[in-house]
N, C-alpha and C positions, 0 to 999 in steps of 0.2 A: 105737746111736741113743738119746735123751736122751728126754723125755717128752715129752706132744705139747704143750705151751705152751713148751717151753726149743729151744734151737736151737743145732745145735751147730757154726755157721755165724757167725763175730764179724764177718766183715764182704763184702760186695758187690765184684765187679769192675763197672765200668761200661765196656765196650768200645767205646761210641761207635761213630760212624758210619760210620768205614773207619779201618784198618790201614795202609793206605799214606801213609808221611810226606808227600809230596808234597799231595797229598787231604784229610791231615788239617790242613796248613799253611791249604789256600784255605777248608777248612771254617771254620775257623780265624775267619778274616777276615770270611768271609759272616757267621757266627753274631754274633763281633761288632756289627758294621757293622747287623744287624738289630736285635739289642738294644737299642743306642744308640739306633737309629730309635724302637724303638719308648718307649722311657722318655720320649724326647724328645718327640716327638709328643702323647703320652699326660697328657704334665706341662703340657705349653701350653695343651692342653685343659681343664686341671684349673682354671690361672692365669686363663685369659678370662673361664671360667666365676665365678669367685671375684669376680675384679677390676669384672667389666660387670654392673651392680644390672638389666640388660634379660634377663638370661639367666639369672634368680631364677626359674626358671618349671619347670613338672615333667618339661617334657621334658629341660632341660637338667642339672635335677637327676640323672635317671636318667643322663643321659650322664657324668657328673661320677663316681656311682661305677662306671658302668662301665670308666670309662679307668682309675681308682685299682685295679678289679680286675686289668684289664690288664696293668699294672706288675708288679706282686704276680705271676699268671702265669706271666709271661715270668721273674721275678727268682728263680721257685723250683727251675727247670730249671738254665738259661742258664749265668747265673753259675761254678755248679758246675761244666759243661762245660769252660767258660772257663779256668777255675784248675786242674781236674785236666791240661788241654792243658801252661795255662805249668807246673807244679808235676813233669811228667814222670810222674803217678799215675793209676792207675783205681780207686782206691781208695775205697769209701765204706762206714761202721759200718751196723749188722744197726740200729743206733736211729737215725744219721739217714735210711737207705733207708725207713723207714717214717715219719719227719716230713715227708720230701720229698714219697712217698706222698699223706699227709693233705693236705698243704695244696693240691698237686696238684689232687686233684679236691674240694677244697671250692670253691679258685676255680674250679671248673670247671663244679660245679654254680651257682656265683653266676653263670656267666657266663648259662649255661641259663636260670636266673630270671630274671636281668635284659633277656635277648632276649624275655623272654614278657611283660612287665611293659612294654616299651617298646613289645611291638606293640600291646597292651591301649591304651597312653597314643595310640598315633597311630590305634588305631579310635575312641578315643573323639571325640578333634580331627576327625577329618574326616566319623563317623556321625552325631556329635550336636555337631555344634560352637556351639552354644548355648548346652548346660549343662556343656561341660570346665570350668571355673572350678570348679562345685559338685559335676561329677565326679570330676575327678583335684586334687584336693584335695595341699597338702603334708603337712597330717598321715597322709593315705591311703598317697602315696607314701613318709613314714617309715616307717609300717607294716609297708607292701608288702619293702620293704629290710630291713628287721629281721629282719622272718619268714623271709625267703631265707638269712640268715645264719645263723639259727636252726637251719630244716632242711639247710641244705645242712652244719653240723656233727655233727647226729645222723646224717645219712646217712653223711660219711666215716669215722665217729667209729666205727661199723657194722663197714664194712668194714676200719678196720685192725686195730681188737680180733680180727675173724676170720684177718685173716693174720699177726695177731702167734702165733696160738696153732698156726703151722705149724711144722713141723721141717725144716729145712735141711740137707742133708749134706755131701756131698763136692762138689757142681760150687756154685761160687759165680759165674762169671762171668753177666751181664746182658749180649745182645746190644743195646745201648740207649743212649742216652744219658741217661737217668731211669732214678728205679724204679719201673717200669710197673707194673701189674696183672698183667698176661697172661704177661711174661717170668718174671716170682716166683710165678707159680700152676708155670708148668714145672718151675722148679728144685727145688719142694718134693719133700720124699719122705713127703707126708704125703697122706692123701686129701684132694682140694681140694672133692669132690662139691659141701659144702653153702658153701662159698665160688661157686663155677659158678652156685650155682641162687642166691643169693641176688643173685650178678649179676644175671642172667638175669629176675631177677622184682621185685626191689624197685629194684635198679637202673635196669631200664627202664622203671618207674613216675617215678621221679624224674625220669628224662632224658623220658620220650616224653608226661608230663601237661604239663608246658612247651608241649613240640612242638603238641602237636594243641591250646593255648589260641589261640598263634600262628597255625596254620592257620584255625581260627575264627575270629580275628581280620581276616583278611586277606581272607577269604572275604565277610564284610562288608562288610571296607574296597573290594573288586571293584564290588560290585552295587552299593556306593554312587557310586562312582566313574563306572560306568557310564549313571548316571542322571542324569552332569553333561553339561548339554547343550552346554558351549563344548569342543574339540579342546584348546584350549590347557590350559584346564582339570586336562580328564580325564590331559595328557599331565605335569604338575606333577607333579600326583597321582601318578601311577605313577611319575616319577623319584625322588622322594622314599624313597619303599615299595621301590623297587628293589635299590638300596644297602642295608637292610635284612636285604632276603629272600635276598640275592648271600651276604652273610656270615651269616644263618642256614642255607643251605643246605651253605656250607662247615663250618660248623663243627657242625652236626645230622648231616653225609653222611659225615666222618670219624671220629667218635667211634662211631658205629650201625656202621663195619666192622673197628672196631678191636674193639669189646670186645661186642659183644655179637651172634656168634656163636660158634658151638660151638668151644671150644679147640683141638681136633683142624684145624681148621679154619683156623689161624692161621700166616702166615710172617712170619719177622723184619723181610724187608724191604720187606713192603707195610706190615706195622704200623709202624715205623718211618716210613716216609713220610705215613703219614698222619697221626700223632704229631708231627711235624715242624708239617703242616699247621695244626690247630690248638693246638700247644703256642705258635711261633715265628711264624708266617707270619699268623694270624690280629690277634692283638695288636699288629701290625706296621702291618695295612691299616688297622684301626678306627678308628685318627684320619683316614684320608685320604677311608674311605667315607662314613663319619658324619655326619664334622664339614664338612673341609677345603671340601668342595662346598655347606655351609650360609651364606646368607650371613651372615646374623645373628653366627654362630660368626668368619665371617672379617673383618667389620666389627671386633670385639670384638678380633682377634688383632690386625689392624694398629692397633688402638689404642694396642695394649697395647703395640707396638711402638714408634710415633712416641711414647710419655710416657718409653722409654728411652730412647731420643735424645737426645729433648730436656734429658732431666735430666740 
């Protein structure tokens, strides 16, 4: 065995999701057909936003880069999937399994920011809707967006310096379609202890101070909600928030069972499923929760629509 920052491992199997040709055919097509959805979706989103001077506003700001995160997301798994499928490989190098790694959960912690920054913007609209103008400012929300991108690459940046410096031996296969965390702390033959704990502790600082700003937020946005004396009102209100809180709960409920409990603790094929969940499946719904049911966003799409037409 080599030293502990060399690895004497030059490259990854990625086993993907099933072995049976058949299984891996319709996989195949599903992963597709999701992907597409979601570039698509996620780009229209991008375009109305762009195109309609009415939706220059911070909420739709934050949604703009959330969909561009979205893309990004989806395009740093998927793809790769995709072409080792048609290419007949499982193959991937010890250096891209740890850029795939990075960018992985940078956008993952952008998405984390950006879910906590958009419930902040919808406490502020409906606690104090008075002074959102002078609250949620766009310089604020440049800010807000910088900083998440800021930290969310010291934090990845963290954790792959520590699993670049692991040693790899004799099993290279990844039960996975990515190069997860949790499959590559297995394979190592290196002590992963202060990999675990750095999880465990700085990691779910980054994911769960998000989480409990959102909770705060929403906790507000309840009691305010509550003190609206029309039915109709109150019931806006919470359809709005609901769609929100649907895909913060999915995407908060699978990342908390995937990676942060105890390794021992971990099977291939719940992790895998629930990696699926918000690797693929979440990026996918985002434009139909978000937006699709906004009118404002769907005024702006069929606009954008009929100037095609027409032209």
């Amino acid at each position: 065995m080599r030293g502990a920052n060399q690895s004497s491992v030059s490259e990854f199997l990625l086993l993907g999701l099933s072995r049976q040709p058949q299984q891996q055919q319709a996989l195949f097509a599903l992963f597709l057909s999701m992907y597409l959805a979601t570039v698509l979706g996620n780009l229209l989103i991008l375009l109305a936003i762009c195109v309609d001077p009415r939706l220059h506003i911070p909420m739709y700001f934050l949604l703009s880069h959330l969909s561009f995160v979205d893309i990004c997301f989806s395009t740093t798994t998927v793809p790769k999937m995709l072409a080792n499928h048609i290419l007949g490989t499982q193959a991937i190098s010890f250096s891209g399994c740890l850029t795939q790694m990075f960018f992985l959960f940078e956008l993952a912690d952008m998405d984390n920011f950006l879910l906590a920054v958009m419930a902040y913007d919808r406490f502020v609209a409906i606690c104090h809707p008075l002074h959102y103008s002078t609250k949620m400012t766009h310089q604020l929300c440049a800010l807000l967006v910088a900083g998440s991108w800021v930290i969310a690459n010291l934090n990845v940046l963290l954790h792959t310096l520590l699993m670049a410096r692991l040693s790899f031996c004799a099993d290279n296969a990844i039960p996975h379609f990515f190069c997860d965390v949790t499959p590559l702390l297995k394979l190592s033959c290196s002590d992963t202890h202060l990999n675990e704990v750095m999880i465990l502790t700085e990691g779910s600082l980054i994911m769960i101070s998000p989480f409990i700003c959102i909770l705060a937020s929403y906790v507000h946005i309840t009691c305010a909600v509550l003190r609206v004396p029309s039915t109709k009102g109150r019931w806006k209100a919470f359809s709005t928030c609901g769609s929100h809180l649907a895909v913060v709960s999915l995407f908060y409920g699978t990342i908390i069972a995937v990676y942060f409990n105890p390794l021992s603790s971990h099977s291939s094929e719940k992790d895998t499923a629930a990696t699926v969940m918000y690797t693929v499946v979440t990026p996918m719904l985002n434009p139909f929760i978000y937006s699709l049911r906004n009118r404002d966003l769907k005024g702006a799409l069929r606009k954008m629509m009929d100037r095609k037409t027409c032209s």
